[in-house]
C-alpha positions in Angstrom: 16.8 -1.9 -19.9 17.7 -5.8 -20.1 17.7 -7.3 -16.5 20.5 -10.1 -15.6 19.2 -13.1 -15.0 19.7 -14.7 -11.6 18.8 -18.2 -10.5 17.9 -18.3 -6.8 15.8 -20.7 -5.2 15.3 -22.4 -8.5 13.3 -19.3 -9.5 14.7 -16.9 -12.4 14.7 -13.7 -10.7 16.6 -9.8 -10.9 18.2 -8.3 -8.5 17.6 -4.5 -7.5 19.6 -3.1 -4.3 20.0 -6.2 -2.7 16.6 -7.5 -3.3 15.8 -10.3 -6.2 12.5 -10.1 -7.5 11.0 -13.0 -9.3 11.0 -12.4 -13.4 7.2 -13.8 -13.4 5.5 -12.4 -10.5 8.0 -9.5 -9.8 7.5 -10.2 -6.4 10.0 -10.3 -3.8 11.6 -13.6 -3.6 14.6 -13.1 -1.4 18.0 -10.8 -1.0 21.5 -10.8 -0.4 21.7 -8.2 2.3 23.6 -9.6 5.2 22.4 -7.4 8.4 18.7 -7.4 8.9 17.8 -9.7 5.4 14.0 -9.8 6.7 13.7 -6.4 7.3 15.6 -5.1 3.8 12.4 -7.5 2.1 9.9 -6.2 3.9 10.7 -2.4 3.4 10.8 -3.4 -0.6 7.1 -4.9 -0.6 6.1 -2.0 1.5 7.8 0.3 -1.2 6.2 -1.3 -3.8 2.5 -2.1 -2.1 2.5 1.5 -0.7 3.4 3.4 -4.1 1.2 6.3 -4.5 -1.4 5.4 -1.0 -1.2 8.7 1.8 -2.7 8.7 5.0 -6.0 9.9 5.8 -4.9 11.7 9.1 -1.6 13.4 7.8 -1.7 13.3 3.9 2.0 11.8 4.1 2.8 8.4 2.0 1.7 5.2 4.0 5.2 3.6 3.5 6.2 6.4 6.0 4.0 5.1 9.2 5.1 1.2 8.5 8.4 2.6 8.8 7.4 4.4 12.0 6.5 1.2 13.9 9.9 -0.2 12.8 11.7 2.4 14.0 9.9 2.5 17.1 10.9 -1.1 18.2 14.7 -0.1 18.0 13.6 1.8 21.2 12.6 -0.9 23.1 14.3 -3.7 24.5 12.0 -6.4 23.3 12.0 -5.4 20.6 15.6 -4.2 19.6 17.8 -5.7 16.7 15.1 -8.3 16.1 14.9 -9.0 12.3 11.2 -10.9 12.6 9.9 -8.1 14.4 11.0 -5.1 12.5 9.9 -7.2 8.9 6.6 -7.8 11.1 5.9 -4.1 11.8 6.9 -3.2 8.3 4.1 -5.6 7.1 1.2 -5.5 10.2 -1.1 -4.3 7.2 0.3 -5.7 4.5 -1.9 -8.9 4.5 -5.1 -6.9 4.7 -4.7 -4.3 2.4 -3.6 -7.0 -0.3 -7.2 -8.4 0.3 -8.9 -5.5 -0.2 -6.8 -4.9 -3.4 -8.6 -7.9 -4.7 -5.3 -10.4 -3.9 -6.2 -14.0 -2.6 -5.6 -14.7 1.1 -4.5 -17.7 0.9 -2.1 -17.3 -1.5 -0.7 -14.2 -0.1 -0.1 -16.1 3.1 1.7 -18.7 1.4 3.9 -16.6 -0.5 4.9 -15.0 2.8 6.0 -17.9 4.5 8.0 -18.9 1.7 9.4 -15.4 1.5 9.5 -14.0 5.1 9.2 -17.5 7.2 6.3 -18.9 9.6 7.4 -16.1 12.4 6.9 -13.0 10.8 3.5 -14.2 9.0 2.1 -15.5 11.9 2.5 -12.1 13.9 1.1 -10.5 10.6 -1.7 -12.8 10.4 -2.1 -12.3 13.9 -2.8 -7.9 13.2 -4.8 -8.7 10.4 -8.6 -8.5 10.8 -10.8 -11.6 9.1 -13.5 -10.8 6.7 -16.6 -9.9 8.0 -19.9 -11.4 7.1 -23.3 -10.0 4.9 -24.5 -8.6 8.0 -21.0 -7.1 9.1 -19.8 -9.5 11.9 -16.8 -10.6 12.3 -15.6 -14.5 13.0 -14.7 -16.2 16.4 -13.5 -19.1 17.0 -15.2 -21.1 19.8 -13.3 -23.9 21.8 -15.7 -26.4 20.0 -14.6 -25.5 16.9 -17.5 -23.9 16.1 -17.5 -19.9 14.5 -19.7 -17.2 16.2 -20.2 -14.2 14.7 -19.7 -11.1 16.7 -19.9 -7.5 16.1 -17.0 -5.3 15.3 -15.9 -4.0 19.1 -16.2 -7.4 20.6 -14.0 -8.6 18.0 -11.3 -6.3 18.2 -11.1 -7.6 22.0 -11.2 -11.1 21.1 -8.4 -10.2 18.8 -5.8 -8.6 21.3 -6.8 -11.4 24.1 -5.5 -14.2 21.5 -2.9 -12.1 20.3 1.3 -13.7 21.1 3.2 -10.9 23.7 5.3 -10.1 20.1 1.8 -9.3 17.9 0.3 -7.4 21.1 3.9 -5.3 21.8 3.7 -4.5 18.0 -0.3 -3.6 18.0 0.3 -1.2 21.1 2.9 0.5 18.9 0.5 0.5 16.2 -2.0 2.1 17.9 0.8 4.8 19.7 1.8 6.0 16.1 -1.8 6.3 14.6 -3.0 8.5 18.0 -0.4 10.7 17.4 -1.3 11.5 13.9 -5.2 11.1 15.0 -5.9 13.5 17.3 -8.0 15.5 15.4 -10.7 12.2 14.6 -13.0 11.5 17.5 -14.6 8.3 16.4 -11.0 6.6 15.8 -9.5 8.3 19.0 -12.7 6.8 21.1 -12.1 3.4 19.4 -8.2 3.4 20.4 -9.4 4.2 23.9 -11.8 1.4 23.9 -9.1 -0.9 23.0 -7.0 0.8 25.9 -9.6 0.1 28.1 -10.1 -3.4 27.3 -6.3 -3.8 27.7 -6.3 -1.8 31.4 -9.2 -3.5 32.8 -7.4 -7.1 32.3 -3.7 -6.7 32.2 -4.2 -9.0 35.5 -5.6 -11.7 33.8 -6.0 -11.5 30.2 -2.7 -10.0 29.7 -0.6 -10.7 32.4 1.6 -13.3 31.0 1.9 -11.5 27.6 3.1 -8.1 29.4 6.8 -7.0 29.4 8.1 -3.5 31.1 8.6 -2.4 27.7 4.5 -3.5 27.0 3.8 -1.4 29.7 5.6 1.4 29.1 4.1 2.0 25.7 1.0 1.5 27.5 2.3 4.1 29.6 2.9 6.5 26.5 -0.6 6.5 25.3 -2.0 6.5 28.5 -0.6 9.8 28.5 -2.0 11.2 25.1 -5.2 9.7 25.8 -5.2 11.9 29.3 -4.7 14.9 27.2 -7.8 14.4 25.3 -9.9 12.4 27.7 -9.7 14.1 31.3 -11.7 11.3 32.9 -8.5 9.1 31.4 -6.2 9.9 34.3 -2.4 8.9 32.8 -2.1 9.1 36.7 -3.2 4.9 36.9 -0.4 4.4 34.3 2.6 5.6 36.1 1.2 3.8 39.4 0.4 0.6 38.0 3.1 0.2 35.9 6.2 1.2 37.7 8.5 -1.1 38.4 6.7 -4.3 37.4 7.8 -6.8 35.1 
């Protein structure tokens, strides 16, 4: 079938429900949809990126838990009608699974910012995990510039301690959707709960500043599944600490 030609952004691209794909790379290089442009891209890439992948926990296509996290910030408040954030949760793993599909980093990154704009690849470059070393660490960035390499739970809570309030709201939902469909794998469950942890034993410090109600409340939600499995993980502390705070 012969595609029309369409010049947009001095790039010869096709158009496809909205989206325009460029003729060379047949990646997405913009759209035409009015309400939520950002988010319209972003479910395309997923589409196309996700084609075929299932999750391990539920054996349903992948496409259908980035959707998930999207559809979970229409819930919230902080969250709600925002176009960067819904693209954002659409993509959190985008940038990391195109690594280990053998894509450059770099250039991925690049191609996001000039597709999706600085926001919504900073908060994706923000959920994505750096590549680990020869002996399995993982990088930090000391104030001197300097890199230390740490192992993988230290770096996990270095990640959510530099992460902005909007990558942290959309890592919490993250980590509410996959506990839901992971109840049934101990190891990941008892890494979630680590991360938990790490959150609950500094939201006064740490986190205070990054922490909305809505934060909290999801907080508050896996607080709750985490009591279910974990009896010693008393969702009591959530509803305490968390109600009616700011």
């Amino acid at each position: 079938m012969e595609r029309t030609v369409i010049n947009f952004n001095n790039r010869n691209c096709y158009e496809s429900d909205t989206i325009y794909y460029d003729c060379e790379t047949n990646l997405v290089a913009g759209t035409s949809a009015k309400q939520f442009p950002l988010l319209r891209m972003a479910k395309a890439v997923a589409k196309r990126a996700y084609e075929g992948k299932v999750r391990k926990t539920t054996g349903l296509p992948y496409e259908d838990h980035c959707t998930e996290i999207y559809r979970l910030c229409m819930h919230y408040q902080f969250s709600h009608g925002d176009d960067v954030m819904y693209a954002a949760a659409v993509l959190h793993d985008y940038l990391e699974d195109a690594v280990k599909r053998g894509e450059d980093q770099i250039t991925t990154i690049e191609w996001m910012k000039k597709t999706f704009g600085y926001s919504v690849t900073t908060i994706v470059v923000e959920l994505t995990n750096e590549a680990k070393n020869a002996e399995g660490k993982y990088p930090k960035s000391l104030p001197n510039g300097e890199t230390q390499w740490i192992d993988k739970s230290e770096y996990t809570n270095y990640k959510l301690s530099e992460m902005s309030p909007k990558a942290l709201f959309l890592k919490l939902l993250d980590i509410l959707s996959n506990l839901g469909d992971a109840e049934t794998l101990p190891d990941f469950v008892r890494r979630i709960r680590s991360q938990i942890t790490f959150i609950d034993n500094n939201i006064e410090t740490i986190f205070k500043v990054k922490m909305t109600t809505d934060h909290r409340l999801v907080l508050e939600s896996i607080g709750r599944i985490l009591s279910d499995i974990y009896r010693e993980h008393s969702k009591t502390r959530y509803s305490l600490r968390y109600k009616n705070t700011d």
